[in-house]
C-alpha positions in Angstrom: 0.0 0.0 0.0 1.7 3.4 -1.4 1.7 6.3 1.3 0.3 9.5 0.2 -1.3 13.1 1.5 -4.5 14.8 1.1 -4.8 18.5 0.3 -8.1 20.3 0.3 -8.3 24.2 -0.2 -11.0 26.8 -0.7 -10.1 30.4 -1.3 -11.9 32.3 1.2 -13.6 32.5 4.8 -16.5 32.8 4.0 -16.8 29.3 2.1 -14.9 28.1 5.3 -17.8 29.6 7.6 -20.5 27.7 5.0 -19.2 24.7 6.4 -19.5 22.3 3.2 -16.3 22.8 1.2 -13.6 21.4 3.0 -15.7 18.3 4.8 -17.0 17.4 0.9 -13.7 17.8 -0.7 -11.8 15.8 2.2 -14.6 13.0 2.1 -14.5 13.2 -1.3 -10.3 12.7 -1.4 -10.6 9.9 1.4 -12.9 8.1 -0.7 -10.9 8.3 -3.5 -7.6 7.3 -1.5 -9.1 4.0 -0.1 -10.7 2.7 -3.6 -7.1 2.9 -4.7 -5.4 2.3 -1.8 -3.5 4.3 -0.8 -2.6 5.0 3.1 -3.3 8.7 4.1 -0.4 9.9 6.4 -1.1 13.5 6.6 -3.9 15.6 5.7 -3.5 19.5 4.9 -6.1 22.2 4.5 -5.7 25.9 3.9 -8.2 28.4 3.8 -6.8 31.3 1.0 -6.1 32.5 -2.1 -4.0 30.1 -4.0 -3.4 33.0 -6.5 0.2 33.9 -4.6 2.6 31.4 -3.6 3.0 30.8 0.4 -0.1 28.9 1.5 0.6 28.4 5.0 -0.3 24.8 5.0 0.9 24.2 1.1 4.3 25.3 2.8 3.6 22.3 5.5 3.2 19.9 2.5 5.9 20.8 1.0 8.1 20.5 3.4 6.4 17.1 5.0 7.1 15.6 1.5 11.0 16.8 1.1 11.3 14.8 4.5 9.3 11.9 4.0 11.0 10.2 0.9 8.4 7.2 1.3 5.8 9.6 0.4 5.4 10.8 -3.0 1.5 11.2 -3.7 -0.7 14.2 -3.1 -4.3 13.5 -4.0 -6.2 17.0 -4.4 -9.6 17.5 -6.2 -8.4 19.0 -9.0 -5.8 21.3 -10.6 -7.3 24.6 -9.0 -7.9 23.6 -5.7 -3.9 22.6 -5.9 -2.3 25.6 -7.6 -2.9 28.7 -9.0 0.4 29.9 -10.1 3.1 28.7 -11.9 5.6 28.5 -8.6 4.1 25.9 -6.9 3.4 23.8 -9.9 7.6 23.7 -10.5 7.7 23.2 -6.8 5.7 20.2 -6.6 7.5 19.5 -10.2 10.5 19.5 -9.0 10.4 17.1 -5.8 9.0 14.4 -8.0 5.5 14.2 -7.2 2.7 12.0 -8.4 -0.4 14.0 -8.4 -3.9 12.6 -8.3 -6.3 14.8 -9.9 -9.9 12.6 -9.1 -12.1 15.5 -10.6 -10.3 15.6 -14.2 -9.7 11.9 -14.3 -6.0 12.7 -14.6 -2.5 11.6 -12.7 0.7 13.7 -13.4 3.9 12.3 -12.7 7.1 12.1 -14.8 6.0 9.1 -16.3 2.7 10.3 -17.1 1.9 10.5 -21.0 2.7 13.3 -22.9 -1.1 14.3 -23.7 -2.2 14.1 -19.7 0.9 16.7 -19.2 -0.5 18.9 -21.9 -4.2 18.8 -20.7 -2.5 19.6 -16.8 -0.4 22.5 -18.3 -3.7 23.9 -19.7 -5.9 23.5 -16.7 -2.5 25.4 -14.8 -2.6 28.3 -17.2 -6.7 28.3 -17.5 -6.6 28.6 -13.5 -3.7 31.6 -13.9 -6.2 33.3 -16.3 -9.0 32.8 -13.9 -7.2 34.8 -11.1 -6.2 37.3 -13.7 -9.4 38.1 -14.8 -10.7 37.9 -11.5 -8.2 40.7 -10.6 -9.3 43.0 -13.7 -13.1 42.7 -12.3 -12.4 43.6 -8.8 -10.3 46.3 -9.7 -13.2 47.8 -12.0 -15.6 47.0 -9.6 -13.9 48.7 -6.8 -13.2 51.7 -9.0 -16.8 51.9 -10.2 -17.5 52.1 -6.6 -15.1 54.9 -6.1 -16.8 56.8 -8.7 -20.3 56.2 -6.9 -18.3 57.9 -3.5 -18.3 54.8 -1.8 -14.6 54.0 -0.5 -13.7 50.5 -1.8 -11.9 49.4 1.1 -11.8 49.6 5.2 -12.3 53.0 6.0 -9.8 54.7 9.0 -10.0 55.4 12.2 -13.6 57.0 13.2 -15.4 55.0 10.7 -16.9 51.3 10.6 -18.1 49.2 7.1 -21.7 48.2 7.2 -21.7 45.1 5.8 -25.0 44.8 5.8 -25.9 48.0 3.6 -22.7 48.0 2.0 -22.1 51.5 2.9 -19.2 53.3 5.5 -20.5 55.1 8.8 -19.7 56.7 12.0 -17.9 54.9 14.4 -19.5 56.2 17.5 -17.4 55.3 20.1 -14.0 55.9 17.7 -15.1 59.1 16.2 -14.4 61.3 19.2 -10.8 60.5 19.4 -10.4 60.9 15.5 -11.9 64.5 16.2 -9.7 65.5 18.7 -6.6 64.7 17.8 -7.3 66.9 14.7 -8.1 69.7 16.9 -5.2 69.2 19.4 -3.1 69.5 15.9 -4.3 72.2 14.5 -3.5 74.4 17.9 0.0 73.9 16.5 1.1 73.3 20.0 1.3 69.4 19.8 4.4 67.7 18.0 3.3 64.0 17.0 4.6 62.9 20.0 3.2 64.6 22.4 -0.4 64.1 20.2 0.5 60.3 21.1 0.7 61.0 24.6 -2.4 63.2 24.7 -4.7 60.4 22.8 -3.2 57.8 25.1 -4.2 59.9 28.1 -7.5 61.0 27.3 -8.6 58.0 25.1 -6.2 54.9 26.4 -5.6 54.1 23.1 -1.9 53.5 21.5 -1.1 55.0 18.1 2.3 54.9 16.5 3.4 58.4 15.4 3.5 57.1 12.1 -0.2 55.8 12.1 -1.3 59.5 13.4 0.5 61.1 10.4 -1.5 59.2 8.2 -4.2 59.6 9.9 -4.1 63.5 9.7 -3.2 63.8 6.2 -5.7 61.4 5.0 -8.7 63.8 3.5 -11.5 61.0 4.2 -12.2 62.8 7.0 -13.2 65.6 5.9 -15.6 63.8 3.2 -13.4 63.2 0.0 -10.5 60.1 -0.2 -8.2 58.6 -3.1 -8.3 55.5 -4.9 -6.2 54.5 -7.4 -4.1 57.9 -7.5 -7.1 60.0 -7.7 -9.4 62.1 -5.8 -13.0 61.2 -5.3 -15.4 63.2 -3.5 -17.0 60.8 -0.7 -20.8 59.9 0.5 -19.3 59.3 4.1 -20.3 61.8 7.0 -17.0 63.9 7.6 -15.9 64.0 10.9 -14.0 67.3 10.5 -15.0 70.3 8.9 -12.4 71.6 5.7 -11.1 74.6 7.5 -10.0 72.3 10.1 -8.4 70.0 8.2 -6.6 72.7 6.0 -5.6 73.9 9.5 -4.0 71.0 10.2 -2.2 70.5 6.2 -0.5 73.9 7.3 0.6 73.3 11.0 2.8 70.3 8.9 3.9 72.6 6.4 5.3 74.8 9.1 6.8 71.7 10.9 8.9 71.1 7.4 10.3 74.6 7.0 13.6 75.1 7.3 14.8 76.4 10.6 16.8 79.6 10.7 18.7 80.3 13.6 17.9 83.3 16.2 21.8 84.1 16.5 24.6 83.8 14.7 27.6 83.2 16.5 31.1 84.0 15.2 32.7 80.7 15.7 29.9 78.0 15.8 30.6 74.7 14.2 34.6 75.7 13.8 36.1 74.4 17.6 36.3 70.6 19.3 36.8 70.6 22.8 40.8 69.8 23.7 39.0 67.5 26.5 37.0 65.4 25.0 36.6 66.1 21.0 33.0 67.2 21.7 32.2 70.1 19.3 32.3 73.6 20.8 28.7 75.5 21.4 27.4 79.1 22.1 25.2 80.4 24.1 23.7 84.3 24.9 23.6 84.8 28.7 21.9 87.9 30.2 20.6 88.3 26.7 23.8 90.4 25.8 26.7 88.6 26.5 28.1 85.1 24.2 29.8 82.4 26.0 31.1 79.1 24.3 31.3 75.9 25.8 32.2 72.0 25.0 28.4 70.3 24.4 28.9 67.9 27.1 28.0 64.9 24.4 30.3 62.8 26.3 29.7 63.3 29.8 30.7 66.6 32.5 33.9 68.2 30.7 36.1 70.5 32.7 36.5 72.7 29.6 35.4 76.8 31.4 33.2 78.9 29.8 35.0 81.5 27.5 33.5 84.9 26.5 33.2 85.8 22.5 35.7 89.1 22.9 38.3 86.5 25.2 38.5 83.7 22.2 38.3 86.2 19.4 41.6 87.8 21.0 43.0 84.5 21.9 42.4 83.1 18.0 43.3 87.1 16.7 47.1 85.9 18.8 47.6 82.6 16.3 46.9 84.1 13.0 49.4 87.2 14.1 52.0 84.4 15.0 51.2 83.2 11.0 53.9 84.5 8.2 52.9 84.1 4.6 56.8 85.2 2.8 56.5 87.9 0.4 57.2 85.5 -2.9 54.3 83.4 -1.5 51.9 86.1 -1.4 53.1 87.6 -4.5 52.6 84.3 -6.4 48.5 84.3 -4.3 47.9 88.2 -5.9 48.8 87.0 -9.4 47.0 84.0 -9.3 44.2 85.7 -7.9 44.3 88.4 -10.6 44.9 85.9 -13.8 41.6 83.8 -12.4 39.7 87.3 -12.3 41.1 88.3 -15.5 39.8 84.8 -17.2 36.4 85.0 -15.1 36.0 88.6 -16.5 37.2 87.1 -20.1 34.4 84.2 -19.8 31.3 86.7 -18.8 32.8 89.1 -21.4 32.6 86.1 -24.3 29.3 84.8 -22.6 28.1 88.8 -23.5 29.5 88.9 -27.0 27.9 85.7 -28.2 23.7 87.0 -26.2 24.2 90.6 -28.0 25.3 88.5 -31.2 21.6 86.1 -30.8 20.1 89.4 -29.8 21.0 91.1 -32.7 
């Protein structure tokens, strides 16, 4: 008696939940398996899409049969219920697998004729096209739903799906908190981290400052949304009004200006500490007087404060001590003249040639 395995699939949970798939494809298979007999030594059953490759329990069978080299049978329904793309059919190809199709009447193996291995490539690429065409209609039928204003997918935070109308409403209990963090934001006094702390506090929910950003740039709140790279105005209740959203688009365009600095100090960014090779900082004390210090980066430094005027005199004292010899500086002037002689040659050319194409 030849060992072999069972696999039953069905593509969704919903035909899992109707309860008569898997038990009639499994009784079904079981049947088949002791008319022929064969001994059953492991059963697998997944419950999705066979349109991508990494079943969960495909994955199982495949690796139960690269370890059990007395087992090289699968008995499945039939070609679809098996594989819908062309990965797991070389996978199952490759171990050396003898595959009993009861439905179609057909058993592949290596030594299986040439016209059964035609008819099983067909019923592969038949099942491909299925899934492919099954794509193109979803897609149309969600964007056709788009068009109508109804949001072809789960909706964000604030909202719930109606399954039974088919339609997106208020959350009541979740639309509160999607309110108020938009007008905490919009004060302008909340950074995204301190929002997350304020919606944990008041709410006792955990959001990732990544998930709010989202969340505040996503226009579904405030009755439109985009599907597909466009923008569709939406039959959903907003939860915010425009003006408050725009508020709250602008706060974040302020966040990502560039920052200019209040003061300017002389010799920012050009000293490490001799201590411990921290960089060198300023700071105005008594709002009149500049002090630089080490940054500390490292731990407590015993580098003193020094004042601007004091380290201005002190680095005034190292480039007196510095002696450029005459021929050195005389060779810096003429270079310095023959490059502003050929940059005044250049713009000079550069004018010829406009006033010629003016002309």
């Amino acid at each position: 008696m030849r060992s072999a395995v069972i696999y039953a699939r069905v593509s969704s949970k919903d035909q899992e939940r109707e309860g008569y798939s898997i038990p009639a494809q499994l009784k079904f298979l079981r049947e088949y398996a002791q008319k022929n007999d064969f001994r059953i030594k492991q059963e697998f059953v997944d419950v999705e899409t066979a349109k991508m490759a990494g079943r969960k329990r495909f994955g199982e069978m495949v690796h139960f049969l690269e370890k059990t080299v007395d087992c090289r049978v699968v008995i499945v329904e039939k070609t679809d219920r098996l594989y819908r793309n062309l990965r797991d059919c070389l996978t199952l190809k490759d171990l050396d697998i003898e595959i009993h199709l009861p439905k179609e009447g057909q058993i592949i193996s290596k030594d299986a004729r040439s016209q059964a291995k035609l008819m099983h490539g067909i019923h592969v690429v038949m099942a491909r096209n299925y899934i492919e065409n099954l794509k193109e209609e979803v897609k149309k039928g969600m964007r056709e739903k788009a068009e109508q204003g109804i949001y072809p997918s789960r909706p964000p935070v604030g909202y719930r799906n109606n399954k039974a109308e088919h339609t997106i409403e208020v959350d009541s209990e979740k639309a509160p908190l999607a309110r108020r963090m938009f007008e905490l934001y919009a004060t302008g006094q909340y950074s995204l981290s301190q929002l997350r702390l304020a919606v944990k506090s008041e709410f006792g929910v955990t959001m990732a400052k990544g998930y709010l950003d989202r969340l505040l740039k996503n226009p579904f709140y405030a009755g439109s949304f985009v599907w597909d790279g466009k923008t569709y105005l939406g039959s959903q209740t907003p939860l915010v009004d425009r003006s408050l959203f725009q508020q709250v688009q602008t706060v974040f365009q302020g966040r990502n200006k560039l920052k200019y600095r209040k003061h300017d100090f002389a010799f920012r960014g050009l000293l490490t500490c001799a201590y411990d090779n921290c960089l060198v900082t300023a700071e105005i004390k008594k709002a009149k007087y500049t002090y630089y210090r080490c940054t500390g980066s490292r731990g407590k430094c015993e580098l003193p404060y020094f004042r601007e005027e004091d380290l201005g005199n002190r680095l005034g004292q190292i480039l007196k001590d510095i002696h450029i010899p005459d021929q050195v500086l005389s060779q810096l002037s003429e270079s310095l003249l023959s490059e502003k002689g050929r940059e005044a040659a250049l713009q000079q050319a550069q004018t010829d040639r406009l006033q010629k194409r003016l002309a």
